[in-house]
N, CA, C and O atoms as a MOPAC input file, in Angstrom:
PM7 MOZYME 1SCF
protein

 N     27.75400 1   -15.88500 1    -6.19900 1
 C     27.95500 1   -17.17400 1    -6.83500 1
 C     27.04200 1   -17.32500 1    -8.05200 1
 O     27.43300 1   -18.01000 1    -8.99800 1
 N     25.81000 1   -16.70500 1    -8.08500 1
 C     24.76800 1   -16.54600 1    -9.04600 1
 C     25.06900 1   -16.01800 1   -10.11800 1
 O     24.93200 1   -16.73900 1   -11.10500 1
 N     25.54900 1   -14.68400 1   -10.32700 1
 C     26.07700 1   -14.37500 1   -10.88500 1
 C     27.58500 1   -14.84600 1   -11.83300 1
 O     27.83700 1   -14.75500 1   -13.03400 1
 N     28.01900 1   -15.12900 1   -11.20100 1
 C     29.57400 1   -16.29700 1   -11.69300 1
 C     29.18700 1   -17.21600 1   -12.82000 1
 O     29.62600 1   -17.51500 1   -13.93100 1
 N     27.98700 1   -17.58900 1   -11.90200 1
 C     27.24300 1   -19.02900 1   -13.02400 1
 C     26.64400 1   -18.64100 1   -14.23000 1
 O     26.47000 1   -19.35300 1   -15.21900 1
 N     26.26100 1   -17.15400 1   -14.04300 1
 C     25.86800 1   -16.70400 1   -15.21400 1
 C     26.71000 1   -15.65500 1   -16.16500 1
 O     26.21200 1   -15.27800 1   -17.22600 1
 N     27.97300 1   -15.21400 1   -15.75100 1
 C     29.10100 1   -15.50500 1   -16.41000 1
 C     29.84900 1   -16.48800 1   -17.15200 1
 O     30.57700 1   -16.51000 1   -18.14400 1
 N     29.41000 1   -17.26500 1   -16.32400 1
 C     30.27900 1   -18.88700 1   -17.54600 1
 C     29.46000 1   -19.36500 1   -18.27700 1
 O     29.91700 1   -20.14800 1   -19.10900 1
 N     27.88900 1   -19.11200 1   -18.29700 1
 C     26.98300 1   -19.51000 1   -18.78100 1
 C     27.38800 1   -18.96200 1   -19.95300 1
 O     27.85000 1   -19.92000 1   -20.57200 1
 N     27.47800 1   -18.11800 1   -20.54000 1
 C     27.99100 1   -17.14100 1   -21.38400 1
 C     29.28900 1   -17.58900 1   -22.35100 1
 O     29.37800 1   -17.81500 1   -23.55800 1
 N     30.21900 1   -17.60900 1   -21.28100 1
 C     31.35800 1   -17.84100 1   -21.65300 1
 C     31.72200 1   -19.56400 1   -22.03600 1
 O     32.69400 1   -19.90100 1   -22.71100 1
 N     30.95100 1   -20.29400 1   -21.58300 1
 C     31.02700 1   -21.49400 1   -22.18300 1
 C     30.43700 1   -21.21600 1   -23.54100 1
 O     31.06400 1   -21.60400 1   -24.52600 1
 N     29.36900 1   -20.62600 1   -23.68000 1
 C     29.35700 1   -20.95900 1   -25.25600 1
 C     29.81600 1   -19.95600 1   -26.77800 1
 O     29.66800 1   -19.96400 1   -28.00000 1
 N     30.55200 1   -19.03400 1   -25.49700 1
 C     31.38500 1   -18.73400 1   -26.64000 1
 C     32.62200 1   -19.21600 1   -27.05400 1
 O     33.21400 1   -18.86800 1   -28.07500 1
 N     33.11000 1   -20.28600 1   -25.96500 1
 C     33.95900 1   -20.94900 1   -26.36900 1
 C     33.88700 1   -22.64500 1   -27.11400 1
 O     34.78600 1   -23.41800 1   -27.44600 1
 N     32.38600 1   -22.74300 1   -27.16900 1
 C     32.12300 1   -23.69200 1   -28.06500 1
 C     31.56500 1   -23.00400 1   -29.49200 1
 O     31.34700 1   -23.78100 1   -30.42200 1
 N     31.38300 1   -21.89700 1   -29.64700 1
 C     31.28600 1   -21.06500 1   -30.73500 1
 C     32.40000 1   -20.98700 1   -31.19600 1
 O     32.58900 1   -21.69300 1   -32.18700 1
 N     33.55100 1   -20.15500 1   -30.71500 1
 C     34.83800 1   -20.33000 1   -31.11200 1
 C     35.32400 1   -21.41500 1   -31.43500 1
 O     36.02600 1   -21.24900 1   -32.43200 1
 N     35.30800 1   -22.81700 1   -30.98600 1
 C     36.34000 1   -24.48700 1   -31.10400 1
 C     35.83700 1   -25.13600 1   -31.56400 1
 O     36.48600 1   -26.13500 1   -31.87200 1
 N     34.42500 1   -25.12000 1   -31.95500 1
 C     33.27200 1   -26.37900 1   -33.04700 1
 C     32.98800 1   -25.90000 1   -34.11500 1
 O     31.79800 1   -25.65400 1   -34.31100 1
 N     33.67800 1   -25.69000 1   -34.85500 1
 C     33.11500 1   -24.90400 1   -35.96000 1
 C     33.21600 1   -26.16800 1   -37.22800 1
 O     33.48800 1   -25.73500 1   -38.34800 1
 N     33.08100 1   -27.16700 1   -37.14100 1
 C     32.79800 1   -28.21700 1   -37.93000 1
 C     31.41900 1   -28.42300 1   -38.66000 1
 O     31.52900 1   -28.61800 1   -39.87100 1
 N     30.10600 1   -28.41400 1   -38.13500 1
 C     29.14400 1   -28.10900 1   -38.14300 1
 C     28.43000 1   -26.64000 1   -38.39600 1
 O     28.76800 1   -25.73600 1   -37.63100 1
 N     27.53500 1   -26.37500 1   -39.34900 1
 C     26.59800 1   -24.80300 1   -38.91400 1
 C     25.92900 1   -25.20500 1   -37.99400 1
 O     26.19300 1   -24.36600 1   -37.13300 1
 N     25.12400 1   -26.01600 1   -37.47400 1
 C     23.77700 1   -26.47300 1   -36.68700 1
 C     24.74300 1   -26.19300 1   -35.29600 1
 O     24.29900 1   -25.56000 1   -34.33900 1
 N     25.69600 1   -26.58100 1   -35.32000 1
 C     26.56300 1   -26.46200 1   -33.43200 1
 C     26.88900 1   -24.75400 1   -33.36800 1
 O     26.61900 1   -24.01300 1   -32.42300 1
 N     27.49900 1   -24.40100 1   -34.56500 1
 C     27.20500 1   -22.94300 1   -34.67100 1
 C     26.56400 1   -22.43900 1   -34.09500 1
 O     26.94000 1   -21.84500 1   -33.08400 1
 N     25.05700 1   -22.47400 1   -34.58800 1
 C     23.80500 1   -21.91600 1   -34.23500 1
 C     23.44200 1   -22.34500 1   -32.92400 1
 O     23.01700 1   -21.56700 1   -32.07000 1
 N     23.64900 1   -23.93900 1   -32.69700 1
 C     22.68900 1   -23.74900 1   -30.98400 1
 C     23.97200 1   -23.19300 1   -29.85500 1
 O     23.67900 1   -23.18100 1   -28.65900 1
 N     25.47800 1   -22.71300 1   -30.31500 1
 C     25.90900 1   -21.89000 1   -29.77100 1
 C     25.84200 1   -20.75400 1   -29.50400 1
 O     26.01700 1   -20.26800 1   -28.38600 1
 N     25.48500 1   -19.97700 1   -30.86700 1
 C     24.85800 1   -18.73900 1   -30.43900 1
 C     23.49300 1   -18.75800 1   -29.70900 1
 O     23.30700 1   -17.74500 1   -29.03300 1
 N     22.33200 1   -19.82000 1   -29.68100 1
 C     21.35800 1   -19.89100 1   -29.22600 1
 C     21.67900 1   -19.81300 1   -27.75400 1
 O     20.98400 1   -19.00200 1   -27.14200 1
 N     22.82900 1   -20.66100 1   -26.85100 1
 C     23.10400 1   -20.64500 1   -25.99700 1
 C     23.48900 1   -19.56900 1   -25.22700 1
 O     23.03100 1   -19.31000 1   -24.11400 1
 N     24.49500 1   -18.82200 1   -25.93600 1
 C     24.74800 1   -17.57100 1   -25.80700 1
 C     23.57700 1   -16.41600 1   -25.65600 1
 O     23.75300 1   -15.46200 1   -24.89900 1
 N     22.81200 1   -16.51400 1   -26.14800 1
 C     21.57100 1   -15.97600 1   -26.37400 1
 C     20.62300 1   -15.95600 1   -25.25500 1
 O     20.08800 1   -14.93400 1   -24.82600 1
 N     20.40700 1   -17.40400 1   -24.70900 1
 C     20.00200 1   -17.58500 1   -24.01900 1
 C     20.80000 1   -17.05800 1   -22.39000 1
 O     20.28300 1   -16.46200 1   -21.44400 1
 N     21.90800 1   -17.45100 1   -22.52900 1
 C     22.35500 1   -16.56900 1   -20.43900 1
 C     22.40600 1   -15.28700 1   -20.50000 1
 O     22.49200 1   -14.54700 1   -19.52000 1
 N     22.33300 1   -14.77000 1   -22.24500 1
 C     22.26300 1   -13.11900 1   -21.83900 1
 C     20.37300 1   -12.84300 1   -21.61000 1
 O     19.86000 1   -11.75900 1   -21.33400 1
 N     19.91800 1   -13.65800 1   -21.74200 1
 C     18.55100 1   -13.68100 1   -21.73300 1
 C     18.19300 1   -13.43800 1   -20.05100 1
 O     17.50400 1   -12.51000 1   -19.62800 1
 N     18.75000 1   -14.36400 1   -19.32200 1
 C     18.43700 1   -14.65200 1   -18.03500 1
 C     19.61300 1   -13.69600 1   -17.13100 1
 O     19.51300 1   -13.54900 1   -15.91300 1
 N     20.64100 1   -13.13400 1   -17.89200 1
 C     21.40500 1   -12.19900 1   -17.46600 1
 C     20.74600 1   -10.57700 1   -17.08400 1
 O     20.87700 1    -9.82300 1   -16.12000 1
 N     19.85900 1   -10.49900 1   -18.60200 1
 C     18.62200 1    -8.86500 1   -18.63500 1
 C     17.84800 1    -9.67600 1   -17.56800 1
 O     17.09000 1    -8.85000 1   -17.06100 1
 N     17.65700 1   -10.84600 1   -16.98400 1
 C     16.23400 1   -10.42000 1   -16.36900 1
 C     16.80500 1   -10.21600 1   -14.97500 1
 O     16.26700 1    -9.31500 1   -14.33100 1
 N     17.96300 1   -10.99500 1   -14.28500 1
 C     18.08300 1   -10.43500 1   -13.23900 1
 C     18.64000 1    -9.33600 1   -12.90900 1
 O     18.29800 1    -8.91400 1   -11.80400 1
 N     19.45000 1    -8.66400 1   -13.53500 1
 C     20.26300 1    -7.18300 1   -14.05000 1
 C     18.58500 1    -5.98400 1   -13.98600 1
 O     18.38100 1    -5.15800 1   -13.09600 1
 N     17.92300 1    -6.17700 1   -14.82400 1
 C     17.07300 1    -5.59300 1   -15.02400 1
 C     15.82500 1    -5.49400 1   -14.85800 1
 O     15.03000 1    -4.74400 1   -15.42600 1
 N     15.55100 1    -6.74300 1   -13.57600 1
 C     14.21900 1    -6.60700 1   -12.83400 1
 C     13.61800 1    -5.70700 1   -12.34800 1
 O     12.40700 1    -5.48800 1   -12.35800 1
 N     14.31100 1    -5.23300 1   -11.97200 1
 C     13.92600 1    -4.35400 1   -10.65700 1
 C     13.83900 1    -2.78100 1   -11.34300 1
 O     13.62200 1    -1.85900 1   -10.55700 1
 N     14.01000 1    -2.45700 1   -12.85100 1
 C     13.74200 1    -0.90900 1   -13.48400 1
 C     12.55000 1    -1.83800 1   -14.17000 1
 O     11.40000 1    -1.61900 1   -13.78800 1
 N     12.81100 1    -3.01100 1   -15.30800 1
 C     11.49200 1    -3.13600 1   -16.11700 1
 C     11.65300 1    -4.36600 1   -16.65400 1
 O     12.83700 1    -4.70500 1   -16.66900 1
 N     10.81700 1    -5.24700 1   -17.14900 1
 C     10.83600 1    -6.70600 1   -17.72100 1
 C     10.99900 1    -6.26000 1   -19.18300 1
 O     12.02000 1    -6.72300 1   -19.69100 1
 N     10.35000 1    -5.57700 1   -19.89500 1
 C     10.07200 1    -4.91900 1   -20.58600 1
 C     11.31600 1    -5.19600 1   -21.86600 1
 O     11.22800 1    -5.64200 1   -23.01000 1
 N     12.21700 1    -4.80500 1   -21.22000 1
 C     13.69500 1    -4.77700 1   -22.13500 1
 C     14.11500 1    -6.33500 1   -22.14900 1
 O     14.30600 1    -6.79600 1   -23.27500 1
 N     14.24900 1    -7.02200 1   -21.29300 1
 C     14.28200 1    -8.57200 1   -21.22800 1
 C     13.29300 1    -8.98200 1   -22.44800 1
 O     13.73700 1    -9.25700 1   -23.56300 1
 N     12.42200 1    -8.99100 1   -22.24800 1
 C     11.32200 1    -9.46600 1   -23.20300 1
 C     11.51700 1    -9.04300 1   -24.80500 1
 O     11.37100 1    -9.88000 1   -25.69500 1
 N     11.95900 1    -7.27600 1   -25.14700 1
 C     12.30200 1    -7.29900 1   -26.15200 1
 C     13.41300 1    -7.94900 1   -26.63400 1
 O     13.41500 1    -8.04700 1   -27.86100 1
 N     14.58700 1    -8.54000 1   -25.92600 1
 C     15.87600 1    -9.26700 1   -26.47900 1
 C     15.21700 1   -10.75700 1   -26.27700 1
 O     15.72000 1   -11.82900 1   -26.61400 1
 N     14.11000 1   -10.55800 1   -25.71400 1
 C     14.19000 1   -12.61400 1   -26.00900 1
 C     13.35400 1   -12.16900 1   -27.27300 1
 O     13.71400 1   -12.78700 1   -28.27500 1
 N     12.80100 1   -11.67800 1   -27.39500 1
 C     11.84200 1   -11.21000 1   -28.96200 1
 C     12.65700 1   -11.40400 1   -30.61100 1
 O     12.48100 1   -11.93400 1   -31.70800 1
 N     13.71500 1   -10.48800 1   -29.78500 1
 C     14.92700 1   -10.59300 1   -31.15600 1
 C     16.17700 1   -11.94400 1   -31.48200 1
 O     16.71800 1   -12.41600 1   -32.48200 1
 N     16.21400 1   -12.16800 1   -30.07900 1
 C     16.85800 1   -13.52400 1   -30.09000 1
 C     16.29500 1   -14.90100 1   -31.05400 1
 O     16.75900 1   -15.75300 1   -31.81200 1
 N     14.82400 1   -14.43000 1   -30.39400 1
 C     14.01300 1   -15.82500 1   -31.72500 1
 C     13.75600 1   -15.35600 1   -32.92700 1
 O     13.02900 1   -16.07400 1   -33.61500 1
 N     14.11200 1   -14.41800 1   -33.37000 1
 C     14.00400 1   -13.71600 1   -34.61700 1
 C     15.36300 1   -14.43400 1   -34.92400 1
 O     15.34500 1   -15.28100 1   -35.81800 1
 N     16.25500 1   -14.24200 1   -34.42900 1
 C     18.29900 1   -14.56000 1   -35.09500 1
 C     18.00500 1   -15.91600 1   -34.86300 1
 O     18.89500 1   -16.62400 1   -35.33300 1
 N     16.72000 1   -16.82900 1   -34.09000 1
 C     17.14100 1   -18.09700 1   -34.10500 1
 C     16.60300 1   -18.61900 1   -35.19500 1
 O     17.18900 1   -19.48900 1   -35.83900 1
 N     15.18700 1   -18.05200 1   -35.59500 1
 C     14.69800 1   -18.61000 1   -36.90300 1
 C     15.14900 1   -18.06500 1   -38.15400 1
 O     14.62000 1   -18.64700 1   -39.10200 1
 N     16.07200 1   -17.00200 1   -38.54000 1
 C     16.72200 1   -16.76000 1   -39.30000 1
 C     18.05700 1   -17.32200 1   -39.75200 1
 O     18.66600 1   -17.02900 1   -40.78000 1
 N     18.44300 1   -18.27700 1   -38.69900 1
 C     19.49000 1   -19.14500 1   -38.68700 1
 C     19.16700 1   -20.11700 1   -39.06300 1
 O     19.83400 1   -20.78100 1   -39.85500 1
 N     17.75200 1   -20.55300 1   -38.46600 1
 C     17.72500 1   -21.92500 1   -39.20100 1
 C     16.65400 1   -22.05200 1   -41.00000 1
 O     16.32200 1   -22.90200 1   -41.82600 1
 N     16.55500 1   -21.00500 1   -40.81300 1
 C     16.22200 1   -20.75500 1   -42.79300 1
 C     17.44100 1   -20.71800 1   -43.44700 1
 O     17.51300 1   -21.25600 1   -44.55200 1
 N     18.79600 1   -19.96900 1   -42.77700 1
 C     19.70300 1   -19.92100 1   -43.69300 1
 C     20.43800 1   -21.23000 1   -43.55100 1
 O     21.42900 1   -21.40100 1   -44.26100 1
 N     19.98800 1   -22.35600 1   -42.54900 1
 C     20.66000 1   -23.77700 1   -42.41400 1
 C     20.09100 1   -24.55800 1   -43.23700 1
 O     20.69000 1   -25.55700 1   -43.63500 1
 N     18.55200 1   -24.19900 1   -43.74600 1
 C     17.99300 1   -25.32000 1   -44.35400 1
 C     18.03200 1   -24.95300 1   -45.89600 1
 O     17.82300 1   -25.76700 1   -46.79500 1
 N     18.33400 1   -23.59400 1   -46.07400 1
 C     18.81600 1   -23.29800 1   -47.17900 1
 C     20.12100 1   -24.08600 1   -47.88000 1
 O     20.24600 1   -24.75600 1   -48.90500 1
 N     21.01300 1   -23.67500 1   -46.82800 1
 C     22.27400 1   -24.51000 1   -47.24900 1
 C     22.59300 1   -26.00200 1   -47.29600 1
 O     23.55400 1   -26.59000 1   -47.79100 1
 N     21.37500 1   -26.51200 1   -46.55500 1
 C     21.17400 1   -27.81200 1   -46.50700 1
 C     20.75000 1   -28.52100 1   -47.91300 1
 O     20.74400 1   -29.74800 1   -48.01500 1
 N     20.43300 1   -27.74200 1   -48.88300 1
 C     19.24700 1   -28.33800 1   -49.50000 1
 C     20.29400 1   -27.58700 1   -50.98800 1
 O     20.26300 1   -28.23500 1   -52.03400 1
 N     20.85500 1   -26.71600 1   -50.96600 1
 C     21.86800 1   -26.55400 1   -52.06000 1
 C     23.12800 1   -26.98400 1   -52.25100 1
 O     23.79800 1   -26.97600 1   -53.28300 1
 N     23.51800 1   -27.53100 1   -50.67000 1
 C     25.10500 1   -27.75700 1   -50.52600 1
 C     24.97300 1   -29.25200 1   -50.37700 1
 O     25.84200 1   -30.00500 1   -50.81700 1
 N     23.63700 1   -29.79000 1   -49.61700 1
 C     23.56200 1   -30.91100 1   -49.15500 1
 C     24.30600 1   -31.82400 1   -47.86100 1
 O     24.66900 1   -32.98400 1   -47.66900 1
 N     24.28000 1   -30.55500 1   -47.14200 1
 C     25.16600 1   -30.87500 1   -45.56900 1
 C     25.20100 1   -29.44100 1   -44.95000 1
 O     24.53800 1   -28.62000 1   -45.58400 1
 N     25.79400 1   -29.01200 1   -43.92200 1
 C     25.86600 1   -28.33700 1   -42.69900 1
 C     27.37000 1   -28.29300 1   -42.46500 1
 O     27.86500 1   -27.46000 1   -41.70500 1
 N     28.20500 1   -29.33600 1   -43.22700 1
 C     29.74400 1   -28.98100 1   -42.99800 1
 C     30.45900 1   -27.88900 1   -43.28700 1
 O     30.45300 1   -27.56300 1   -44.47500 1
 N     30.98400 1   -27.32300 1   -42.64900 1
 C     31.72400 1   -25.74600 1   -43.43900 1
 C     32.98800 1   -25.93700 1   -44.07100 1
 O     33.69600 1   -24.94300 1   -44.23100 1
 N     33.48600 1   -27.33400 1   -44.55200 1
 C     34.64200 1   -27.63900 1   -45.41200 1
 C     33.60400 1   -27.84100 1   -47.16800 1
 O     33.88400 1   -27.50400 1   -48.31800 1
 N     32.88700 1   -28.25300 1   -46.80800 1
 C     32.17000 1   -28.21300 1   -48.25600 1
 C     31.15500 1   -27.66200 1   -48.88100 1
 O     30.34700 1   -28.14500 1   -49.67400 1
 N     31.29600 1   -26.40900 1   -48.36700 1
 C     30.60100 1   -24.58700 1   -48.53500 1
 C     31.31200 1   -24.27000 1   -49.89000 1
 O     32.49400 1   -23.93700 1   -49.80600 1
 N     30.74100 1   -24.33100 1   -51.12000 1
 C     31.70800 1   -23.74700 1   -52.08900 1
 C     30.67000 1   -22.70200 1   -52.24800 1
 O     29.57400 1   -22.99800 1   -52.72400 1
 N     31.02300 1   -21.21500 1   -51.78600 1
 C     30.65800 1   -20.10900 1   -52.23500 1
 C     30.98100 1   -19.29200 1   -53.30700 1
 O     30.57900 1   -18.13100 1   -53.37200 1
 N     31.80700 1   -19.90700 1   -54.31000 1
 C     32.01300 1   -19.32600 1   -55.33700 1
 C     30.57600 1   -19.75300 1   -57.09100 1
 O     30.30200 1   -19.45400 1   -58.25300 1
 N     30.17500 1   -20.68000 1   -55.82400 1
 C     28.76900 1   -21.18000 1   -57.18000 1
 C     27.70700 1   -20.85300 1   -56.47200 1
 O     27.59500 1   -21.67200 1   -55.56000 1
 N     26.71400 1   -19.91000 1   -56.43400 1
 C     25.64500 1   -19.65300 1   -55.84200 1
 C     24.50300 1   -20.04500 1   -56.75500 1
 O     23.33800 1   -19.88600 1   -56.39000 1

């Protein structure tokens, strides 16, 4: 049953990754989410050889989380919003 839960844990937010895409910021704490049950997925999967590998993916995970939110506050501050209808990437 533990496992299950941490299957949908997963799978819920890739399906709010996939269907919210109105927002970057819901974007991002979707992948954060995502991020997070594969987080708690390495540790029980992989207790019992080493923590070791768990620890390096939560390492890199907050690396993709603060790199997300530089490229949010970037776009925040040139585009003046987070909406992905009024992204004009043809003027950088």
């Amino acid at each position: 049953m533990f496992y299950f839960l941490l299957v949908l844990f997963v799978y819920v937010g890739l399906y709010i990754f996939s269907s919210k895409r109105e927002h970057l910021l819901s974007v991002l704490l979707s992948l954060e989410f995502i991020a997070l049950g594969l987080f708690v997925m390495f540790l029980v999967f992989l207790c019992k050889i080493s923590v070791f590998y768990s620890l390096l993916y939560l390492t890199f995970a907050a690396c993709e989380g603060a790199l997300g939110l530089s490229v949010l506050v970037i776009i925040r501050r040139t585009h003046g919003g987070d909406y992905f209808k009024s992204f004009d990437f043809l003027i950088l």
